[in-house]
C-alpha positions in Angstrom: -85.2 242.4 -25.5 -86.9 239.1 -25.1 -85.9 236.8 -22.0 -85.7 238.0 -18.5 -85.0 237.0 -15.2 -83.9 238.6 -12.0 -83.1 236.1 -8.6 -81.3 237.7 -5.7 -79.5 236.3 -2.5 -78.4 238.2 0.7 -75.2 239.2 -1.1 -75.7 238.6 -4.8 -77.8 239.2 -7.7 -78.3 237.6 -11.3 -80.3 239.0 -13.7 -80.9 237.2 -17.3 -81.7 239.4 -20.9 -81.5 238.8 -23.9 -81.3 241.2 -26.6 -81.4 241.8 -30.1 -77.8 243.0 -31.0 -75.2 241.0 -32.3 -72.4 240.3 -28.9 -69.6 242.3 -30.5 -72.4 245.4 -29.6 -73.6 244.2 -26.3 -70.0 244.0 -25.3 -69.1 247.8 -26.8 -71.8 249.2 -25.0 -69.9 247.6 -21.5 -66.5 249.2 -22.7 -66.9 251.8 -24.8 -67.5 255.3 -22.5 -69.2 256.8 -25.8 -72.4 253.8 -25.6 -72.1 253.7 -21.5 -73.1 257.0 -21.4 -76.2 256.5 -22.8 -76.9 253.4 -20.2 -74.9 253.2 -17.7 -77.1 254.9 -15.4 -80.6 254.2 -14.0 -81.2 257.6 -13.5 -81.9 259.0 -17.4 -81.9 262.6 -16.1 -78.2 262.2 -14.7 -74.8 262.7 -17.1 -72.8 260.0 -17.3 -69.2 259.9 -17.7 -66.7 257.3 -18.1 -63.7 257.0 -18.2 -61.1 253.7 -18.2 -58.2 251.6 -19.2 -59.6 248.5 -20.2 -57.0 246.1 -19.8 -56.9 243.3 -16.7 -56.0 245.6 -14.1 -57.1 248.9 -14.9 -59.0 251.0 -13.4 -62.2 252.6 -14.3 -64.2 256.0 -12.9 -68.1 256.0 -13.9 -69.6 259.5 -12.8 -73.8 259.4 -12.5 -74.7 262.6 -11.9 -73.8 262.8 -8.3 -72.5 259.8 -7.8 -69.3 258.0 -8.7 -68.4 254.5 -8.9 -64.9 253.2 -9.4 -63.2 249.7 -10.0 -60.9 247.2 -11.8 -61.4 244.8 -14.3 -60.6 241.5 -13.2 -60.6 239.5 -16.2 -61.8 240.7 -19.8 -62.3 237.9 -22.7 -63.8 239.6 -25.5 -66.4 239.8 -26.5 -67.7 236.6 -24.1 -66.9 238.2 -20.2 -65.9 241.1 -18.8 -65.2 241.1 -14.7 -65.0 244.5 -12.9 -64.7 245.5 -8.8 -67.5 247.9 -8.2 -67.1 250.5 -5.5 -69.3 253.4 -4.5 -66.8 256.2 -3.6 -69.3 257.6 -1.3 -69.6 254.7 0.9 -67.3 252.9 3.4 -68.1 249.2 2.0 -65.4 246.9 0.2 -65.6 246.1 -3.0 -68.2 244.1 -4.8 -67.7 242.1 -7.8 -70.1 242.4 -11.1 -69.7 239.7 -13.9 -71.2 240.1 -17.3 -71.2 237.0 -19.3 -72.2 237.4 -23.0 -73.3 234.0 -25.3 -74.9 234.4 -29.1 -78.0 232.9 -29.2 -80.9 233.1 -32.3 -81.3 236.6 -33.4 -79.1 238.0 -30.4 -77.1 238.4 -27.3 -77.7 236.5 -24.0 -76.6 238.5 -21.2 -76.0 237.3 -17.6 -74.8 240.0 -14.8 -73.9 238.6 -11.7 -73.2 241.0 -8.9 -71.7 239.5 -6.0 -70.2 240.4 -2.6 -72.7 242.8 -2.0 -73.3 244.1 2.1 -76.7 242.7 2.9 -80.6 242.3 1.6 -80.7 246.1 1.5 -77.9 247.1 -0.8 -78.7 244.0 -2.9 -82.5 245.2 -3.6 -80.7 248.6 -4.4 -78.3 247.6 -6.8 -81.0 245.2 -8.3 -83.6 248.2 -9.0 -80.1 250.1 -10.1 -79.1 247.1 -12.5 -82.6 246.9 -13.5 -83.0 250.4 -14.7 -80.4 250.5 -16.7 -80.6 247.4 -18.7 -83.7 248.6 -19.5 -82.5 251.5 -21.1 -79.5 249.4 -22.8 -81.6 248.5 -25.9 -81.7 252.2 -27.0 -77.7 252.7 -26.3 -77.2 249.2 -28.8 -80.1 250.8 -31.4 -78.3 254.5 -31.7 
């Protein structure tokens, strides 16, 4: 990983990465459960487990240790974007939106994630330090 940049909003964040993996495996290791489970997840002491129908429309179930998280994917154009709802199960807020945009550059994949519609400065910083720890982890999921 090489580039990065992190800028946050009251209700959004964008973070910037680049990383040394061709896209078609940057965009696996956002759809396929096998790689998400060794990323998806800030928390490297928590299972992960995944399960979805990736099509426009279908729904996905993420399971980090003991917390679940559960959504739709809004728009998928592979292996560029991929679009998603993102809802905590345990708490009473609507819907976010996260947005990962893929682009080839030299020797790798540019990555930005934008996660929107978020409640206030609060759950923003959380979901940043979330986000945060687990694209650092993502390198090792697009090495294995």
């Amino acid at each position: 990983m090489t580039a990065e940049t992190t800028t946050t909003t009251e209700s959004t964040i964008v973070m910037e990465r680049t990383f040394d993996a061709p896209i078609a495996r940057v965009f696996a290791a956002w759809t396929d459960p096998a790689l998400m489970s060794r990323w998806y997840c800030p928390n490297p002491a928590w299972e992960i487990a995944v399960e979805r129908d990736l099509q426009v429309g279908g729904d996905f179930t993420v399971s980090m240790g003991p917390h679940d998280v559960v959504g739709c994917y809004t728009a998928i154009e592979e292996p560029t974007l991929l679009e998603f709802t993102w809802k905590w199960v345990e708490f009473d807020h609507a819907p976010s939106l996260v947005r990962v945009e893929l682009s080839e550059v030299d020797g790798g994949t540019r990555l930005v994630l934008t996660h929107s519609d978020l409640v206030d400065a609060e759950d923003v910083k959380n979901h940043a330090e979330g986000w945060i720890g687990c694209l650092v982890r993502l390198p090792g999921a697009l090495a294995a």
